[in-house]
NUBA-154727 format. One record per residue (C-alpha): residue number from 1; z, x, y; residue in one letter. Coordinates in nm, 4 decimals, padded with zeros to 6 digits. Layout:
<site num="NUM" up="Z" east="X" north="Y" residuo="A"/>
...
This chain:
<site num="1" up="00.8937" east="-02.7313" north="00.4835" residuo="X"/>
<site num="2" up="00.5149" east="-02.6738" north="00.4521" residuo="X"/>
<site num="3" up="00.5441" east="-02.2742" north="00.5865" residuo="X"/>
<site num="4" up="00.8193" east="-02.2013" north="00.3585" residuo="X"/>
<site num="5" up="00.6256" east="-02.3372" north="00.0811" residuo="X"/>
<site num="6" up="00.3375" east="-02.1498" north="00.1989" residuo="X"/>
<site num="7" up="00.4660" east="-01.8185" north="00.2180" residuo="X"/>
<site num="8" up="00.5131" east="-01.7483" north="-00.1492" residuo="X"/>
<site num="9" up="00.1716" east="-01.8364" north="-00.2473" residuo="X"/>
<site num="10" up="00.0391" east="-01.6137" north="00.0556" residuo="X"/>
<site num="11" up="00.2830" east="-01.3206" north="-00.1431" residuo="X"/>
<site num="12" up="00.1038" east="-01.4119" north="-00.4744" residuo="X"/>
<site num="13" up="-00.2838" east="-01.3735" north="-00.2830" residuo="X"/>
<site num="14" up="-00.1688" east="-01.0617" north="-00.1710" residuo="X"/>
<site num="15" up="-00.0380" east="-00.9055" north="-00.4556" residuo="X"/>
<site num="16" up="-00.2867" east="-00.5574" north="-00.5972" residuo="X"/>
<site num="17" up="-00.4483" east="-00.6311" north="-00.9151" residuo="X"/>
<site num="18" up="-00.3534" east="-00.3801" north="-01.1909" residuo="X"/>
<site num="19" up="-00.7071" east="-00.2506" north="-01.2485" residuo="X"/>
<site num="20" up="-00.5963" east="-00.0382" north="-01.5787" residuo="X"/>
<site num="21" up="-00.7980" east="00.0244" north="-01.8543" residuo="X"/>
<site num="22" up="-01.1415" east="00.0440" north="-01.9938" residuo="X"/>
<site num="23" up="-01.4279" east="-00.0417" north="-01.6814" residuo="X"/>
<site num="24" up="-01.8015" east="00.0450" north="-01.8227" residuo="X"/>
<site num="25" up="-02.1599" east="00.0270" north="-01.6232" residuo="X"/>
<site num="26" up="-02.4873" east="00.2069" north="-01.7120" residuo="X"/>
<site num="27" up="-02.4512" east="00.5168" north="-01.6075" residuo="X"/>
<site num="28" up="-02.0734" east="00.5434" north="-01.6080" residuo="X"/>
<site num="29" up="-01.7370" east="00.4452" north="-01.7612" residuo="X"/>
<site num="30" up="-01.4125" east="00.5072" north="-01.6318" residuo="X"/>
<site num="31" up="-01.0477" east="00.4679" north="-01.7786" residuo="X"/>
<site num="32" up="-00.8349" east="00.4027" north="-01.5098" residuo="X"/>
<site num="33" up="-00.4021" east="00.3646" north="-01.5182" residuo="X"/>
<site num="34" up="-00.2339" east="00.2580" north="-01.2271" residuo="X"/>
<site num="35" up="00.0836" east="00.2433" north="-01.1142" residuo="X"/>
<site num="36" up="00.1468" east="00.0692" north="-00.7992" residuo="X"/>
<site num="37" up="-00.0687" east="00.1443" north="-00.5612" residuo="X"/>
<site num="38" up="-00.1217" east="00.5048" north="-00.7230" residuo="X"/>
<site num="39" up="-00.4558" east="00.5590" north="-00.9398" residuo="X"/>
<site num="40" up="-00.5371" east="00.8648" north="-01.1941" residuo="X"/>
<site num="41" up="-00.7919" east="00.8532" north="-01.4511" residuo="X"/>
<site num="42" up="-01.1074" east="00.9637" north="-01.5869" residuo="X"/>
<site num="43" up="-01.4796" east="00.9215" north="-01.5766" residuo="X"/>
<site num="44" up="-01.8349" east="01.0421" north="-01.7839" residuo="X"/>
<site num="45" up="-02.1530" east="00.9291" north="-01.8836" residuo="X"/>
<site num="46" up="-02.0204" east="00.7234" north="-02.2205" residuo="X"/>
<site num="47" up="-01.5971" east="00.6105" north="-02.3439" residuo="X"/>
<site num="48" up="-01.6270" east="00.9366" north="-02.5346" residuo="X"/>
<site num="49" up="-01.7586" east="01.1624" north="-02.2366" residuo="X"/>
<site num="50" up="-01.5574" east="01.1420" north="-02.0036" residuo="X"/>
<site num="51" up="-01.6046" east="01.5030" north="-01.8140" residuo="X"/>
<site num="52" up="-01.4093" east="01.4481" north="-01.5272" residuo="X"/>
<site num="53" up="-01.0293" east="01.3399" north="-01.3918" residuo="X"/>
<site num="54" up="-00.8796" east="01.2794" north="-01.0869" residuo="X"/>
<site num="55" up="-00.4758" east="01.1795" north="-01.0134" residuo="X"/>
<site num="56" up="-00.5159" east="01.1093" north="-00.6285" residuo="X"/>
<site num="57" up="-00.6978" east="00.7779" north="-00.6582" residuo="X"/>
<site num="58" up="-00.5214" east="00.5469" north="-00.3623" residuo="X"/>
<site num="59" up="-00.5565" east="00.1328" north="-00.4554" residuo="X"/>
<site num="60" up="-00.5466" east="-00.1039" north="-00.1061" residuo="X"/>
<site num="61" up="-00.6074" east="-00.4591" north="-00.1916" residuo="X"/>
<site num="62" up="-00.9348" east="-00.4348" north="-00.3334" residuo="X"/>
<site num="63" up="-00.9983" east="-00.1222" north="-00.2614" residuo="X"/>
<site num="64" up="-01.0062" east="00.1912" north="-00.4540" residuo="X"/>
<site num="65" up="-01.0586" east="00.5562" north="-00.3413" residuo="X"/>
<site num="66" up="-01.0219" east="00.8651" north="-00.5280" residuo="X"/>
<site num="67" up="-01.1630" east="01.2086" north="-00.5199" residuo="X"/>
<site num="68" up="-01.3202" east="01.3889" north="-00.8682" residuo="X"/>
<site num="69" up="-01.3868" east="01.7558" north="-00.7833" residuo="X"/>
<site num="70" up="-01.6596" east="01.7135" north="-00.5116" residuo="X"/>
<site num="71" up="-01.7537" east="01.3119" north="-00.6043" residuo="X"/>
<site num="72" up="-01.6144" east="01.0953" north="-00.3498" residuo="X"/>
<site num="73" up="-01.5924" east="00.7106" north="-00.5177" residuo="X"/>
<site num="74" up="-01.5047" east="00.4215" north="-00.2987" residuo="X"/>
<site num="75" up="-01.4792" east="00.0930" north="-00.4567" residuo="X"/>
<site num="76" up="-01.3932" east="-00.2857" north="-00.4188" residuo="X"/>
<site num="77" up="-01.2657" east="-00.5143" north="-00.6854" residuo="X"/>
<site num="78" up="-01.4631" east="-00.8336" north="-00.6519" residuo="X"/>
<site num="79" up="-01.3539" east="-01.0402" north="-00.9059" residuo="X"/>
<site num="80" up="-01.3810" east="-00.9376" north="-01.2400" residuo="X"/>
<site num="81" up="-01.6353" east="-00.6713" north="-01.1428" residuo="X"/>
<site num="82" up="-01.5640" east="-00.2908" north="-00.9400" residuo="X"/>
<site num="83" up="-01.8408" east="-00.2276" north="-00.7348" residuo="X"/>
<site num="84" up="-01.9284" east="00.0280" north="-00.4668" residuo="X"/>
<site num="85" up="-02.0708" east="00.3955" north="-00.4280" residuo="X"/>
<site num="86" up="-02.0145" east="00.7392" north="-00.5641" residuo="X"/>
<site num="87" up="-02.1151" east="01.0214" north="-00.2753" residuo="X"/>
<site num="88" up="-02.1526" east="01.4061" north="-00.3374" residuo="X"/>
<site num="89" up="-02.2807" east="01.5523" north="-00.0271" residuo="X"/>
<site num="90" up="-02.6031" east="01.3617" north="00.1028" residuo="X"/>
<site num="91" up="-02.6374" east="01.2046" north="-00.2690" residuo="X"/>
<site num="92" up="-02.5361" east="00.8393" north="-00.3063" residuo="X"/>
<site num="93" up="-02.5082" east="00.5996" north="-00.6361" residuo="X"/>
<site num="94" up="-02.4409" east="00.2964" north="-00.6012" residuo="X"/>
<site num="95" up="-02.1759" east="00.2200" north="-00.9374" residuo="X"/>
<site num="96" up="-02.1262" east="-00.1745" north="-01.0590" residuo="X"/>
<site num="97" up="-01.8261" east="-00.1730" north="-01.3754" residuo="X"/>
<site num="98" up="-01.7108" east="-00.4333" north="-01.5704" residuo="X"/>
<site num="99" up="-01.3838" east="-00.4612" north="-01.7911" residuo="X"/>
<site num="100" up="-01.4461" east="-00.3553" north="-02.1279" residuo="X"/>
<site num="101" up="-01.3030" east="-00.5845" north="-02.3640" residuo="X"/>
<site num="102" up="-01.2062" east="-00.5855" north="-02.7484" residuo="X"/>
<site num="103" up="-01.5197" east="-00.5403" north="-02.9665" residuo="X"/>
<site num="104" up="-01.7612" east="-00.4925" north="-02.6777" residuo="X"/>
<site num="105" up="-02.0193" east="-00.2019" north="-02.6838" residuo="X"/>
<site num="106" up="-02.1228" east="00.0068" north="-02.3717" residuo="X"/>
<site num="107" up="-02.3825" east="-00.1693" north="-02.1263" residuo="X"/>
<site num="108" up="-02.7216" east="-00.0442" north="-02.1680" residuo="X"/>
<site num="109" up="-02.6616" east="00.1016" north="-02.5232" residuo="X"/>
């Protein structure tokens, strides 16, 4: 009784969170939409910059990759933050995002 019990909470643990919407940091905010395990989306400096897209973004778990023109980002979701690194070439930035919510203004403006 106790594994057949256990088996639909281990379904629940392992279900992907839906990470769409509004995720802001310093130096960067994104908009991301997913469906499934698909991501697309877009990213700048500010909500109203946002200079580049991507639609091959790929979410495992808690981890997100995607590809904007020569900007690899890989990310983890680690509770209710996305953190991890942006790469272009030998350049590295380390990116830390947090959901923006109703009423809330940009981080660091």
């Amino acid at each position: 009784m106790k594994t057949i019990l256990s088996l639909p909470i281990c379904g629940i643990a392992l279900g992907t969170t839906d990470i769409s919407g509004k995720w802001v940091g310093t130096l960067f905010s994104f908009v991301f939409k997913q469906d499934g395990s698909k991501l697309s989306g877009a990213g700048g400096p500010g909500e109203k910059e946002q200079i580049v897209s991507f639609d091959n973004g790929v979410v495992d778990g808690d981890h997100i990759t995607f590809k904007a023109g020569s900007v690899q980002v890989d990310l983890r979701i680690a509770g209710d933050e996305i953190r991890g690194e942006m790469k272009n070439g030998d350049d590295a930035m380390k990116i830390f995002l947090k959901p923006m919510r109703l009423g809330q203004r940009r981080m660091g403006r």
